[in-house]
N, C-alpha and C positions, 0 to 999 in steps of 0.2 A: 666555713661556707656562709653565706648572706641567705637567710632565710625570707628576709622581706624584700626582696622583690615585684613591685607591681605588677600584674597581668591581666588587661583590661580584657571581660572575658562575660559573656553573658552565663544568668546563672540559670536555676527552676525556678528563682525567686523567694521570699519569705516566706514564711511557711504561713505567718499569719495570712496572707490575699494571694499568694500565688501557687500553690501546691493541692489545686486541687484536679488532678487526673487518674485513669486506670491505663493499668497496662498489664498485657496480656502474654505469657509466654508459655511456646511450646518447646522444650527440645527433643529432638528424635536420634540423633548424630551429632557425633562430635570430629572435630576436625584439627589438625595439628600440626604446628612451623614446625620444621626444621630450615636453622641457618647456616649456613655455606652449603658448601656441595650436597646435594639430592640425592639420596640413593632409594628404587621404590621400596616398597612396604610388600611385605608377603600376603598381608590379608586386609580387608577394609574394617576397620570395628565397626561391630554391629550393637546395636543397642533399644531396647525395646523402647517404644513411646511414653513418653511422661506425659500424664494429665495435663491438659493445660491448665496454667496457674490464672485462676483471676484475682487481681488484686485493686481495688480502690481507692487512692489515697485523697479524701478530700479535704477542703480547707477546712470542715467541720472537723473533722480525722486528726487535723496536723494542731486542734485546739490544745489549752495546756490541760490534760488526764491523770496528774498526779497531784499527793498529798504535799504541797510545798515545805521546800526541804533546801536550804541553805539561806543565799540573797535574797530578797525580790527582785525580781524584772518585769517592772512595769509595762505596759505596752509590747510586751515581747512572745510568742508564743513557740515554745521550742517545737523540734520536730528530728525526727529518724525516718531515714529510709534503705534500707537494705533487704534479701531475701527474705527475712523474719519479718520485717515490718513491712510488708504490703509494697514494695521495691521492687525492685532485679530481683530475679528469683537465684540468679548465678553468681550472685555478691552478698558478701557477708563481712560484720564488723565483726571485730571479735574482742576478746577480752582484754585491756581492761575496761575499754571505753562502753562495753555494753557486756550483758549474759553469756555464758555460754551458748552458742544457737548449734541448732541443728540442721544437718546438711548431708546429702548424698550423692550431689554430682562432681563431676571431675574435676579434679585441680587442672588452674590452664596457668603452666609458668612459662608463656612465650610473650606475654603484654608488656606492654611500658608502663605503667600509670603512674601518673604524679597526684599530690596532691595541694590542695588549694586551701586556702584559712581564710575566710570574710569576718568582718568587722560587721556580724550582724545588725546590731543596736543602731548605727548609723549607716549601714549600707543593708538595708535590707532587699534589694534586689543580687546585693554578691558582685556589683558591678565589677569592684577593684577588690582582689584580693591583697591583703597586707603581708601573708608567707607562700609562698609556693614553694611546693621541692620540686624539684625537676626528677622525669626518671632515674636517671642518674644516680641521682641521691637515697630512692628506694631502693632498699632490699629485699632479695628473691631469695627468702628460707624453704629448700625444697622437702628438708625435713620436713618441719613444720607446716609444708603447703600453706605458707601464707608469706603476703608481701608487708614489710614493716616502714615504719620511719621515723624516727624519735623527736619530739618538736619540743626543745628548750625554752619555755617562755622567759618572757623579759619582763616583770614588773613595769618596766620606765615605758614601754613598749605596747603593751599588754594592760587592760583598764579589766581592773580586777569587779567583777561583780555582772559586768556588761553578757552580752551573748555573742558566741562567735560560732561559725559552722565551719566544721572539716568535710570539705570534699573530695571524692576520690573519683579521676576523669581516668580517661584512655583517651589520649587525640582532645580531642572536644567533645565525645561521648560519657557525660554524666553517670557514672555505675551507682553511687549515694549518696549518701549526708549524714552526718550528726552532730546536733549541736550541742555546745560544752559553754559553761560559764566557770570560767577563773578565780578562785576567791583569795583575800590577804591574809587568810589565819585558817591554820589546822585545824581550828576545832568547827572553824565553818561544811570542811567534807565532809560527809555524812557515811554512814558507815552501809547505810544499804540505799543503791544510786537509785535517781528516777528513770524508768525504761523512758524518758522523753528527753533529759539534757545528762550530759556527764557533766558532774562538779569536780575540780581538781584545785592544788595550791598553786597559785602562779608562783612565779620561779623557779618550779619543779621542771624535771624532763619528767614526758608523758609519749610512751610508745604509743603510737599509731598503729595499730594491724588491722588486714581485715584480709580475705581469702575472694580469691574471681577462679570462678568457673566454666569451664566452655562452656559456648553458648550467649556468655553473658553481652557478649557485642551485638546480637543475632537480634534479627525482627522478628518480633514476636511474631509464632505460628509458621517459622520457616521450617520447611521437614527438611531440608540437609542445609549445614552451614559448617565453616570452615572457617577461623579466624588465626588472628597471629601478629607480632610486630619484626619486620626484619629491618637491616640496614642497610642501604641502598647500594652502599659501597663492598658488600660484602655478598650480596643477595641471600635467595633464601626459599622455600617452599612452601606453602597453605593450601593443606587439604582437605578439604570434605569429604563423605563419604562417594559422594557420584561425581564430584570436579575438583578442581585443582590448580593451583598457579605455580610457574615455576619464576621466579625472575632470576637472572641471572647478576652478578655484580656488574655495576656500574662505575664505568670509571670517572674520579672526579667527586664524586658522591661521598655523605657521610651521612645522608639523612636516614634518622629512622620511621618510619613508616607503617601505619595498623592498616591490617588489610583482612575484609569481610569479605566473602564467596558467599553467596548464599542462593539457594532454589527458590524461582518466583514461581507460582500456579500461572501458567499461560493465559494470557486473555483468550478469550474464544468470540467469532462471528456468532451471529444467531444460530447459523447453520452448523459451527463446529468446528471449524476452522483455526488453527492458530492465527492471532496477530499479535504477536510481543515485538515482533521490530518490524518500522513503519516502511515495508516494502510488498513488493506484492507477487513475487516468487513465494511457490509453498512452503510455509513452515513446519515444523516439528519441534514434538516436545522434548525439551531435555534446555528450559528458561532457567539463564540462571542473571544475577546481578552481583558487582563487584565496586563494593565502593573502599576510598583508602582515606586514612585520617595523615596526615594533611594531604590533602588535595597534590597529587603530583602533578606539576605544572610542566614539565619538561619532558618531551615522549621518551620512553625507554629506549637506550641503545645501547646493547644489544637489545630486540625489544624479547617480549615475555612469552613464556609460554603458557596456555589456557588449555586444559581438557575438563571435557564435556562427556557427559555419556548423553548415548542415541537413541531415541526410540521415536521410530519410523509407525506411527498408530494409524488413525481412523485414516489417512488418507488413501489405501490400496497402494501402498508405493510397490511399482514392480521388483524383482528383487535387484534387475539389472542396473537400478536407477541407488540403490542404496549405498554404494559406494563413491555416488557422486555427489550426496551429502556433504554440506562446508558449514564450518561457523560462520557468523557475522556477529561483527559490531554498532552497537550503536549506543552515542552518547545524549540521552536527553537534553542533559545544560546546555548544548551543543549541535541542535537541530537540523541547525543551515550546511553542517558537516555533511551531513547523509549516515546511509550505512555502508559499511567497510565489509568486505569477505575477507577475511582471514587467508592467508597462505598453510598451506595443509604445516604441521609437524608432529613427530609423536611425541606422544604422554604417554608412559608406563607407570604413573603414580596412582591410579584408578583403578577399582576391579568393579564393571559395570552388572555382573552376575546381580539377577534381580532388581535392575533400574525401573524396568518396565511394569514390575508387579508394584511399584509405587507410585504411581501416576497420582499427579493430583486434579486433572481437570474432567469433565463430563465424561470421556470418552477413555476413564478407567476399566472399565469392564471390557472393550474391546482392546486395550494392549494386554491384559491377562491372557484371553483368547492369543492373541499376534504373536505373543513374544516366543510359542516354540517356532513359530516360521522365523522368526527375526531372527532367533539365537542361529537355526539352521545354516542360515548365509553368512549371518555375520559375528556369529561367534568365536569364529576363530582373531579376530579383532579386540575384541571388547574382555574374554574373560579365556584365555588361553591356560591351560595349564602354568609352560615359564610365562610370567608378565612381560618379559622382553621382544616379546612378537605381537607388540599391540601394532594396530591397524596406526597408519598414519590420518589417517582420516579422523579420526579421535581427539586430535589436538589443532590450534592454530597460532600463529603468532601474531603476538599483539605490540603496539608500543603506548598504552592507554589504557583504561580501564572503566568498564560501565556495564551494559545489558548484552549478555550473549547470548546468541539463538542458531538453531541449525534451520539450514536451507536449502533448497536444491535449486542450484545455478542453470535459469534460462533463457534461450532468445525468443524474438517473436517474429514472423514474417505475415507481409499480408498474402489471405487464403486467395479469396476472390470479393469482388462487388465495386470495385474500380472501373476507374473511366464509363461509366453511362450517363443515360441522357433519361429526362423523366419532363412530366408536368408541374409548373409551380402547384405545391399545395397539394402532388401525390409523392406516396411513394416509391423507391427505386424500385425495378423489377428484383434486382438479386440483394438482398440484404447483407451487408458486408459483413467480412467475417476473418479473423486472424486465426496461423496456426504458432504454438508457442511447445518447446520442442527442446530436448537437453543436447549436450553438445555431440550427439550418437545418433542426431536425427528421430528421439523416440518421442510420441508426445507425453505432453507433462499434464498431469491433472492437478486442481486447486489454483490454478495463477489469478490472479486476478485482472483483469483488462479494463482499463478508464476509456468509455468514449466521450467525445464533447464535441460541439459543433464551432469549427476554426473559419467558417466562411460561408457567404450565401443567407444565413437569418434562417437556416432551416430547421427541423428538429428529430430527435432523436429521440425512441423509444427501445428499452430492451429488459430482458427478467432481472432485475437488478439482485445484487447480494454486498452485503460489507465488502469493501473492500480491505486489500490485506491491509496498504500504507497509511486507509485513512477509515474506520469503522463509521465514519459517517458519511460517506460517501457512498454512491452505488456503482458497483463495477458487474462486469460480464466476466463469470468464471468459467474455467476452461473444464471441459467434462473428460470423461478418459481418454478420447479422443484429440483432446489437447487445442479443440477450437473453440473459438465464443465469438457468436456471432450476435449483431443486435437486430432485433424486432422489426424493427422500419427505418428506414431514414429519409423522412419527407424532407423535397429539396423546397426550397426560397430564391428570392431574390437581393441583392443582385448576386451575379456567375464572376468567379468560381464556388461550387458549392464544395465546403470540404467537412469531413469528417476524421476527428485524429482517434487512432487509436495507442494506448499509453501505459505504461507500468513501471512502477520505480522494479527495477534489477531484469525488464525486460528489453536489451537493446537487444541490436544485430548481431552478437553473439554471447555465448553466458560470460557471468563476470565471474571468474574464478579467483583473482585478486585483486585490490583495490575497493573505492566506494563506486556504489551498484549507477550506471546512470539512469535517468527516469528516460526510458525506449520509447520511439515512437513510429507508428505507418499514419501514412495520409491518406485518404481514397476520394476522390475528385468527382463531379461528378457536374451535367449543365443543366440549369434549369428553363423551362422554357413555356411560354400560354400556348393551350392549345390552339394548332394549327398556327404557329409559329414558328419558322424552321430554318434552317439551310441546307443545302442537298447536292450532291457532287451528281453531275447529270454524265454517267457512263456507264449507265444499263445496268448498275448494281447498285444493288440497295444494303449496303455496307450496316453490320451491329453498330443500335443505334441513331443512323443519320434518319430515318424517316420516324422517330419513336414521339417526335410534337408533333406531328401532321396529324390531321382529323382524316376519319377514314370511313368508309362507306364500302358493305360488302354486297357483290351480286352475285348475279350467275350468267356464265358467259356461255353463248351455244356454239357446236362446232359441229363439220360435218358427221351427221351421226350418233350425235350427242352434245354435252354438256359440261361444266369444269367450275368448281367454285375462283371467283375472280376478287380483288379489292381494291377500290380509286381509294387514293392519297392524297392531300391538298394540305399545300403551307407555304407563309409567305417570309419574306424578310425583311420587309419593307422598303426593299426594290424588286423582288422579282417574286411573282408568282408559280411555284414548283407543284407539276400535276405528275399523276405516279399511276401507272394500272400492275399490278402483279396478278398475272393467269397460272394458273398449274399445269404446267404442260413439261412431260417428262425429258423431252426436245424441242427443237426448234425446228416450226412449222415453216408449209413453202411461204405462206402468206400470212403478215404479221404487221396489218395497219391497223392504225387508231389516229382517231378526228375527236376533237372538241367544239360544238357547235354553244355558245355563248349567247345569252342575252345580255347585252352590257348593261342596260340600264335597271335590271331587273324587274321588267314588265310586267313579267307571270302573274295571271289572277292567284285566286287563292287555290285552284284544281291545279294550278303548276302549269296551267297553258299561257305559255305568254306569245306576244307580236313581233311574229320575228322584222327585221326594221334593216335599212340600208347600213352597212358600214358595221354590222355585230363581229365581232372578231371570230378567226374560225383559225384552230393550232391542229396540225396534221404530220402524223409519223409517221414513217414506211420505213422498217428495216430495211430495205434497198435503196431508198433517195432517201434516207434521213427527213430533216425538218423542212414544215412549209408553213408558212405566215400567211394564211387568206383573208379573207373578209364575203360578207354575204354582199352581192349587187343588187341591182333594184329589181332587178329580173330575177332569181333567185330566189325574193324573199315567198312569191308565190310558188316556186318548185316544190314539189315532192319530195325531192334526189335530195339527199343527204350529201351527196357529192357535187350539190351545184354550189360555185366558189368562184373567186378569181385570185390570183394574189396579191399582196401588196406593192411586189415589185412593179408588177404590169400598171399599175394605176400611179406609181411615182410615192409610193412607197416603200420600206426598207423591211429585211426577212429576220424580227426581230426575235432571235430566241435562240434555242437548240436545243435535240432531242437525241437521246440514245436507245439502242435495244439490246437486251441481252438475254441468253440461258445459262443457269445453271441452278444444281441444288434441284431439280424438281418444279422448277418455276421460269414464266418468260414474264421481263422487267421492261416494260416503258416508260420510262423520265422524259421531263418533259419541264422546257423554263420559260419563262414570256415575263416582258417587265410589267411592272406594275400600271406604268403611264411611260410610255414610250415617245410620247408626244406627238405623235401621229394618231391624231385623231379622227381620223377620215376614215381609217381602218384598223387603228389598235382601241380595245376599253380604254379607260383611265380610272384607276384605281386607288385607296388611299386607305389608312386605319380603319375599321367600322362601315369602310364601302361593302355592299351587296351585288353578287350579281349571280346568273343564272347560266347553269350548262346541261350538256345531253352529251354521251359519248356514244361513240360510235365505233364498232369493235370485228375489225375480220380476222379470223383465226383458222388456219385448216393448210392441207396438205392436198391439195387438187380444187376439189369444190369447197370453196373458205363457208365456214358460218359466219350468219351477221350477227350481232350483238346491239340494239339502243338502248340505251340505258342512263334516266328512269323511262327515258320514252321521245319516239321523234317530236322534237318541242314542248316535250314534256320537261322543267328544267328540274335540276336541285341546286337551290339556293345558298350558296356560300357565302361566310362573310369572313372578311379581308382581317384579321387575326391584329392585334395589335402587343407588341413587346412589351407593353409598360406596366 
């Protein structure tokens, strides 16, 4: 075999300037390949919590600490790292290169590891190794629980005297070091070695051993982890205590592969909320992550199987809604992907009995409380007597490997607050509002809801919380009810004013499989300056069409009494639209209204103005509809509210039209006239920012009518001509 092989390979670096960090390890669980076919396991091992280890290794640390003992090595500063020595607590050198040490955790003979030999003295970062063994070439002594490899030096090869460091990797995962200098004569080895370098004779073989323990791949402080190396072409199983991967063989494949399961502590909103994957359907804990040494570049096909254990905590999930729980994927490196929902499959290789009394986020005390409800519905799933009747809900399949999380798949519909009309700079009367709802029609609590303003320059106010996809953002969450509505939504200009409402995995219906789309409603809405309008003149006053008109409430008299009444005025900048709504249960024998106009807006400041030849006068009779008058010269001294002529009779035209109607409790006169008609003889003319003055006049009744003036005969109220801009 060729030992010297280059392997251009980053290292921790020399011990002299680069080794100086801590590191931190918990193990709780251990977890264990099997390769080729999967059969499950009868029980999960359990195992109590080991202290966590702290360890420091600093560059001060990695100085030379012993009584010099063979060559010199000038400039050089040896250094070890293993369990014993402030290292992996799960890796150990062993004899001869170092002491006997001491060890109590489990032998893991499922790893690959090779080992690497740097030319310390002149490569003190370890860039280029000069020997590497490849797995292969390790030995797996299960006696012995340890992995060996005998490294034959070469004198011609080999610079006797120098320093060189053995490392011992898994993948590209660093497990330790120790450094060793080579000497040319026997009587240079010493008979009791420095715990900082091994001295040995070059041209001797010198077995390499050293012992890896589960765990040893594991991020420090993970409470469940799983690790293991299979062959791609063979597949293979890795289990933790609460999840598990199954791949199956791939065809084509011969790669072998380290592959880590391990439990993340869920991030949490302020409020409590999971967000471990960036969508905004509720989460639930039971976070875990899976990374593999080398990176698998080619999606699994067949692809893989993932179980996960569930625990359904602080969010009140109903119980109906538990079995509609899905994994999801998501790959950080890999952003612009999205998240994937898993296709349901079972896992039998889990027994989730007591997932939930290990919670690691805030809301531990309340899955203690939950979990005899949770076991109740869904224990027949999770921790069955035979394992063979796990719930399929339990597992997903993958072709990839990264962050998994559970979910509950939802849509979102818009509730209400669509299509109205408001004023620039107020806001809407109904504050919009979405429902978001699982595929059973039930509402979903915790979603998250993104609003923004997609049109119009308007703005949005509402009780903001984290949202799930993005913790810096503010979303509107959904309460048990399942709706989230926002605060206001003040409209702008220019129209259309719109508002989107949005969530990654909230489309028009849940995503069960596949990556989640980001869902969205629109709610539209017009903005308009007060007493700026349009108005469909047919006796109805339709949701909406009068909501920019300015308005003025009186009280209108009838035979016999009285009836709250309200004039409406807005323009469009052609036509002037007048509006009276009377409360009247039906529809009276007699039902005219007059508008008597001062054009030029004369009125002193008591509102009396001079009434004047040619003021426009707009007249409705539910029986003859519309009439276009004007005041004569003889008329301006009448009394009679009904002294007029019209426009036709003087060679003018009957510019306008008016409708009347009942219903709802209420009788409607509309009422339209141009702005400047151009008949000036007997129409106003009118423009943005024009003034002018009116009085109506109001008969209402069923035999004897009541009359109505209002604010008073030539009494006017002063309007001004509304502009859109």
């Amino acid at each position: 075999m060729d030992q010297r092989v280059a392997w251009p390979r980053s290292c921790a670096g020399a011990s002299h300037n680069l080794l100086g960090f801590t590191l931190s390890w918990r193990p709780l669980t251990s977890g264990f390949v099997r390769e080729g076919p999967a059969h499950p396991r009868s029980a999960p091992e359990k195992r109590l919590a080991i202290i966590t280890l702290l360890a420091t290794l600093s560059v001060a640390g990695c100085q030379d600490r012993r009584t010099p003992v063979g060559p010199s090595r000038v400039g050089i500063s040896a250094a070890l790292s293993d369990g014993t020595n402030g290292g992996n607590p799960h890796f150990f050198f062993l004899p001869p290169i170092v002491a006997q040490p001491t060890f109590s955790g489990t032998f893991d003979p499922n790893l690959k590891p090779l080992v690497e030999i740097c030319h310390l003295t002149i490569d003190p970062s370890c860039a280029t190794p000069v020997i590497r063994f490849d797995p292969s070439q390790v030995t797996l002594d299960l006696t012995n629980q340890q992995y060996k490899v005998n490294w034959n030096t070469d004198p011609s090869v080999i610079v006797s005297s120098d320093t060189y460091r053995v490392r011992v990797l898994v993948g590209q995962t660093l497990l330790g070091f120790r450094d060793v200098v080579p000497v040319s004569t026997p009587q240079q080895v010493p008979t009791d070695q420095s715990p900082d370098f091994y001295v040995f004779l070059n041209g001797s073989t010198n077995p390499i051993k050293f012992r890896i323990e589960k765990q040893a791949l594991c991020t420090p402080g993970a409470t469940d982890c799983g690790e293991g190396t299979i062959n791609l072409g063979t597949g293979g199983t890795i289990l933790a205590t609460f999840a598990g991967i199954q791949v199956p063989a791939q065809p084509g494949s011969n790669q072998a592969v380290t592959i880590v399961i391990e439990r993340a502590t869920c991030p949490r909103t302020p409020d409590g909320r999971i967000a471990f994957l960036p969508m905004d359907i509720p989460q639930f804990e039971g976070c875990y992550r899976v990374r593999t040494d080398p990176i698998i570049a080619t999606p699994l096909n067949p692809p893989a199987t993932i179980g996960v254990c569930l625990e359904a905590d602080a969010a009140n999930l109903p119980a109906n809604q538990h079995d509609l729980l899905q994994l999801h994927r998501f790959e950080p490196a890999n952003p612009a992907a999205g998240v994937e929902a898993l296709p349901d499959a079972p896992f039998t290789f889990i027994d989730c009995t007591g997932f939930a009394l290990r919670g690691t986020g805030p809301v531990e005390h309340f899955a203690r409380a939950l979990w005899r409800g949770i076991e109740r519905h869904v224990g027949p799933w999770f921790s069955p007597p035979p394992l063979e009747a796990a719930h399929l809900g339990v597992g997903g399949l993958t072709k990839g490997f990264s962050n998994f999380g559970w979910g509950l798949p939802a849509k979102m519909t818009l509730l209400q607050g669509d299509n109205q009309a408001g004023f620039v700079g107020a806001a809407v009367a109904v504050p919009p509002a979405v429902f978001v709802t699982d595929r059973n029609g039930a509402p979903v609590q915790n979603a998250s809801v993104h609003y923004a303003i997609t049109g119009g320059n308007g703005s949005v106010s509402l009780t903001g919380a984290a949202c799930g996809s993005d913790v810096n953002a503010a979303c509107v969450v959904t309460g048990a009810d399942g709706v989230a509505r926002v605060s206001t939504w003040v409209l702008g200009l220019p129209n259309p004013n719109l508002l989107t409402a949005s969530g990654i995995g909230l489309g028009s219906v849940p995503t069960e499989t596949g990556f989640l789309p980001n869902g969205s409603v629109k709610f539209h809405a017009t903005a308009c300056r007060p007493g700026f309008g349009t108005a469909t003149v047919d006796g109805v006053m339709a949701p909406g069409e009068w909501q920019c008109a300015q308005h003025a409430d009186f009280t209108a008299n009838l035979s016999g009494g009285a009836t709250p009444a309200t004039l409406y005025w807005m323009n469009d900048q052609t036509n002037l639209y007048l509006a009276v709504r009377v409360q009247r249960a039906s529809t009276d024998k007699v039902n005219t209204l007059r508008f008597n106009f001062d054009n030029n807006n004369s009125a002193n400041t008591s509102g009396t103005g001079l009434a004047e030849t040619g003021d426009d006068i707009l007249v409705e009779d539910a029986t003859t509809s519309f009439s276009d008058q004007y005041l004569t010269a003889k008329c301006t001294t009448s009394t009679q509210t009904s002294c007029a002529a019209t426009d036709v009779s003087d060679g003018g035209s009957n510019d306008g039209a008016a409708a009347f109607g009942n219903s709802g409790g209420f009788s409607v006169y509309e009422l339209r006239h141009p702005l400047n008609s151009g008949d000036t003889a007997h129409d106003f003319a009118l423009s943005a920012g024009s003034k002018v003055g009116l009085f109506l006049t109001l008969q209402v009744g069923s035999g004897a009518q009541g009359n109505t003036q209002w604010p008073g005969f030539r009494r006017y109220l002063t309007i001004t001509i509304a502009s859109g801009q």
